[in-house]
Backbone as numpy.savetxt, mean C-alpha at the origin, in Angstrom:
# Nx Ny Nz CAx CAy CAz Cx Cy Cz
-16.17 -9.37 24.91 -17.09 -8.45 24.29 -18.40 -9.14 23.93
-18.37 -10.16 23.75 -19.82 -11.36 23.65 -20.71 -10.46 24.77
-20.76 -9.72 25.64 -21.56 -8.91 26.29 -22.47 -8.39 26.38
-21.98 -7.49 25.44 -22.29 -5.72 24.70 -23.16 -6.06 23.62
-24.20 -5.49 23.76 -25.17 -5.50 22.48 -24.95 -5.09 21.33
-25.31 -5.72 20.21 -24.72 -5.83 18.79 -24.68 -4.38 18.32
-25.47 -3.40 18.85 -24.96 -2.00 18.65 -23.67 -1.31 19.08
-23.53 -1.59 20.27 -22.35 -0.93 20.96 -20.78 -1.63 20.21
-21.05 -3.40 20.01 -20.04 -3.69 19.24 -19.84 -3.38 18.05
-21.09 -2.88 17.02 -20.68 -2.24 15.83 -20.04 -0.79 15.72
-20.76 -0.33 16.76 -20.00 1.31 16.66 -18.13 0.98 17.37
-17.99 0.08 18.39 -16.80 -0.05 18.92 -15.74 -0.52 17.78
-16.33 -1.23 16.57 -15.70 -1.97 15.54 -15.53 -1.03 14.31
-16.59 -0.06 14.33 -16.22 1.06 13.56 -15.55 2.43 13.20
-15.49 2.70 15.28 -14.28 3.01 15.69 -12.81 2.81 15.91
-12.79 1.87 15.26 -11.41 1.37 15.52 -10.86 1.28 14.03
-11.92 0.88 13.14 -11.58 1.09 11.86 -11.64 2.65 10.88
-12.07 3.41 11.63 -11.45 4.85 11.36 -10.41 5.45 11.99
-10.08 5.04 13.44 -8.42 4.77 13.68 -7.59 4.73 12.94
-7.55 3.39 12.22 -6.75 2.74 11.82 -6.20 3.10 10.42
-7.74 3.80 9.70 -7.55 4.29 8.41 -6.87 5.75 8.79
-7.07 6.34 9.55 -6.57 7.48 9.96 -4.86 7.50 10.65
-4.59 6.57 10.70 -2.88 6.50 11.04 -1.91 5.49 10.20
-3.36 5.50 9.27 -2.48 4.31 7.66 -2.18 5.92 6.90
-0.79 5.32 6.35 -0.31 6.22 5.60 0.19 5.35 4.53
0.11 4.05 4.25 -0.22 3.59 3.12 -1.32 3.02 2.44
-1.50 3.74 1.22 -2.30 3.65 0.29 -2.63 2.61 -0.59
-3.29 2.32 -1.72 -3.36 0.82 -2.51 -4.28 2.10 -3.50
-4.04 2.79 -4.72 -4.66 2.85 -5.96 -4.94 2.06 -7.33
-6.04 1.81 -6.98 -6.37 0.86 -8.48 -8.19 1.01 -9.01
-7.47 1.88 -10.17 -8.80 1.61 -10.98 -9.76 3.02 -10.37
-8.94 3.97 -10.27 -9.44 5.52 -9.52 -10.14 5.36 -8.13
-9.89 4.36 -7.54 -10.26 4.09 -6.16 -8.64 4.38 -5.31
-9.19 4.83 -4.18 -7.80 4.96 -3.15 -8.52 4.12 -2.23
-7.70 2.92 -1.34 -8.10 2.34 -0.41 -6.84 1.74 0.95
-7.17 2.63 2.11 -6.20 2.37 2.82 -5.19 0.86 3.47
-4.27 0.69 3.63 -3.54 -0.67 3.77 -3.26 -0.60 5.08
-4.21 -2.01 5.71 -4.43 -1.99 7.18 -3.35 -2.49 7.90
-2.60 -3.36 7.04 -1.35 -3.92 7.61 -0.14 -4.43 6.68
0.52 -4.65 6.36 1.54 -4.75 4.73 2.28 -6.21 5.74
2.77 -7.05 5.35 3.61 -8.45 5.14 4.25 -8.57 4.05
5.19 -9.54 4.24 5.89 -10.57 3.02 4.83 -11.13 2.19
5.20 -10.41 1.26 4.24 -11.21 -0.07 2.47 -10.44 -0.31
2.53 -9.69 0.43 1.08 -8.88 0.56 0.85 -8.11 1.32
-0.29 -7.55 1.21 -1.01 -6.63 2.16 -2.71 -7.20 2.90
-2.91 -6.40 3.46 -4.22 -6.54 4.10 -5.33 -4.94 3.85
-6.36 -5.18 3.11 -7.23 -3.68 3.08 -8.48 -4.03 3.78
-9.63 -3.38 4.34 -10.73 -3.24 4.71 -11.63 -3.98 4.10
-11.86 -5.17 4.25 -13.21 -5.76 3.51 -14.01 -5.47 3.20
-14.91 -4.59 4.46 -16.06 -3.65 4.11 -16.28 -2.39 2.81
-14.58 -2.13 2.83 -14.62 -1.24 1.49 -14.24 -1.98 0.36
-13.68 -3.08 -0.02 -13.32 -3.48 -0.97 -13.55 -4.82 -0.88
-14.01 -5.81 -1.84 -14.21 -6.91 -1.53 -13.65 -8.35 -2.22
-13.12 -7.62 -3.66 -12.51 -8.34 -4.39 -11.09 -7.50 -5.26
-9.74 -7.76 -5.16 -8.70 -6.88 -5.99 -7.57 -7.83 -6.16
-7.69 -7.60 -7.98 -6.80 -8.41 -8.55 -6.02 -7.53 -9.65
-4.90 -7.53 -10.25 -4.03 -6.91 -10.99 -3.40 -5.56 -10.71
-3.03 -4.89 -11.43 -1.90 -4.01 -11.40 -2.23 -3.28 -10.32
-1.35 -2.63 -9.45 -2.16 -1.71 -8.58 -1.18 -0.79 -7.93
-0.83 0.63 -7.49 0.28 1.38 -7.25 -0.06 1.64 -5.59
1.02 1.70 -4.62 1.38 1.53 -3.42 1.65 2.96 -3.04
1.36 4.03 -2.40 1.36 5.24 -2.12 2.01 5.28 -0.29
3.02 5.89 0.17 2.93 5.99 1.27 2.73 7.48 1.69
1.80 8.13 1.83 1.50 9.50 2.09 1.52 9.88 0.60
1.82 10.75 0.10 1.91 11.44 -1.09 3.06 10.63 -1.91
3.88 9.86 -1.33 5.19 9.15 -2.11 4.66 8.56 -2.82
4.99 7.74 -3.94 4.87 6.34 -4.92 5.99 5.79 -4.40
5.60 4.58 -4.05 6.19 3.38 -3.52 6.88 2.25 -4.30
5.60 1.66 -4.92 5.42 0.83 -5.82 4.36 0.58 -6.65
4.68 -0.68 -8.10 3.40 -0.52 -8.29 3.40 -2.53 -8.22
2.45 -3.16 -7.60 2.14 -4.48 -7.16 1.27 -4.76 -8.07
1.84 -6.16 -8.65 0.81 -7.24 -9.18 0.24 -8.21 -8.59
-1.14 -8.15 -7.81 -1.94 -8.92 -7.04 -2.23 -9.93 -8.06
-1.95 -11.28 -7.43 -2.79 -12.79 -7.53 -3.74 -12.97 -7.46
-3.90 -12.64 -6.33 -4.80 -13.49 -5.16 -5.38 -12.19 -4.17
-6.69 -12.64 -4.03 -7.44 -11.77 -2.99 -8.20 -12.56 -2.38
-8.38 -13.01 -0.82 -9.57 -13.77 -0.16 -9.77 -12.56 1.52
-10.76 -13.00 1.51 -11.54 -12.23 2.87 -11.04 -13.06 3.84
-10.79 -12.81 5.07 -10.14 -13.09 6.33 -10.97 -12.35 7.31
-12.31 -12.84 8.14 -12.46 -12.14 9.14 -12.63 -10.70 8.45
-12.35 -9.58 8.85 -12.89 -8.45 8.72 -11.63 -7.83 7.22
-10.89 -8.60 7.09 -9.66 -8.50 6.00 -9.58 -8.98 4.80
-9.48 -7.89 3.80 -8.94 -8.48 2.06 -7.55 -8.83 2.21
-7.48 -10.11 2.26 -5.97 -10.60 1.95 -5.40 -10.50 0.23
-4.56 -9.54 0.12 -4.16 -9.17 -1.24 -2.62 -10.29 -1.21
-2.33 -11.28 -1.97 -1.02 -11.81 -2.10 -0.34 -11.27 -3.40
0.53 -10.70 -2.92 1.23 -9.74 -4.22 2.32 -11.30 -5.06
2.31 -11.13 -6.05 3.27 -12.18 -6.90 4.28 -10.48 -7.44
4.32 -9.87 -7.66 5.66 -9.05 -7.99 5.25 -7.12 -7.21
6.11 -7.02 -6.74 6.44 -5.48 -6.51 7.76 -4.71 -6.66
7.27 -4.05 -7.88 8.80 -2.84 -8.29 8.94 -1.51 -7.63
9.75 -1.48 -7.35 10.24 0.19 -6.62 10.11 1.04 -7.47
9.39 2.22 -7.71 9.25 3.04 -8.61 10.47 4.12 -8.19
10.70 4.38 -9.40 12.44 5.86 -8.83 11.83 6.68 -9.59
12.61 7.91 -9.62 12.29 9.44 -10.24 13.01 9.58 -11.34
14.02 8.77 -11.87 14.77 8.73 -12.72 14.74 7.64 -13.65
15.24 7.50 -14.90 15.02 6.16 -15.94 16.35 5.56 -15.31
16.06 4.26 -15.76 17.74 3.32 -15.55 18.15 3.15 -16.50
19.42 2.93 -16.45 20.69 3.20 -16.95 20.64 1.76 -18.06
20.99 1.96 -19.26 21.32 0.68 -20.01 22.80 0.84 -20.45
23.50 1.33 -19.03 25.01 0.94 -19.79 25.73 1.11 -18.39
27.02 0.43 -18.24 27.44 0.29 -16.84 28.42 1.59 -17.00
28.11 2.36 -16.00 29.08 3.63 -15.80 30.07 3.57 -14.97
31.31 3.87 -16.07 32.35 3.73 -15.45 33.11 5.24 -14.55
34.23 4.90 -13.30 34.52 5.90 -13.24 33.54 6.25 -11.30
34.13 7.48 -10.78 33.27 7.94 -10.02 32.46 8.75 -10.56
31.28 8.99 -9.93 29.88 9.86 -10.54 30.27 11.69 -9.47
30.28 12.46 -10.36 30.39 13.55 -10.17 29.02 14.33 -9.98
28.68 14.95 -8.89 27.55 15.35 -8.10 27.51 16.53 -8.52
28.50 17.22 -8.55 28.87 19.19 -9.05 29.77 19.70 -9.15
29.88 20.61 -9.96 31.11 21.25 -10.26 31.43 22.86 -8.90
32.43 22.66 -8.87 32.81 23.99 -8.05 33.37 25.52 -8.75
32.89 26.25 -8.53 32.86 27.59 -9.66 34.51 28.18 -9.51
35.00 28.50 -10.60 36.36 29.35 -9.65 36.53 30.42 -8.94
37.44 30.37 -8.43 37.53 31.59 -7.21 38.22 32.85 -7.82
């Protein structure tokens, strides 16, 4: 691509990054910003440099409309066209509180009405 004049490679580079935001279905919210996650790994993620340039602390993980998680970022450095986010902890968010007592027994799902 060293070729192509610095126009054609910016629009080709900007096309590809509305692609990409467009078939990310995970999210990164922090701080009333939504910013799409270009690629997820062990221990982190990767977001758009151009939109974000520095992200550190608490931050919640969206996959489409789901809550995922919510990640405590370290570390953030730029990579080439990439915010490298290194997560130090991520919790699974559930719909329900947890339990502070071990339940004994099988767990009963529903009752059946009589006949």
């Amino acid at each position: 691509m060293e070729f192509l004049p610095k126009e054609v490679l910016d629009g080709l580079r900007a096309a590809q990054r509305r692609e990409t935001e467009k078939n990310a279905r995970l999210r990164v919210l922090a701080a009333g910003s939504i910013w799409p996650v270009l690629r997820r790994f062990k221990g982190g993620f990767a977001l758009d440099a151009e939109q974000v340039s520095h992200l550190r602390g608490h931050v919640d993980l969206y996959d489409g409309p789901n809550h995922l998680a919510t990640c405590l970022i370290v570390a953030s450095e730029i990579e080439g066209r990439e915010l490298i986010c290194t997560v130090k902890r991520e919790t699974a968010v559930s719909d329900h509180a947890p339990l502070d007592f071990v339940q004994e027994g099988p767990r009963i799902s529903g009752y059946l009405p009589k006949v």
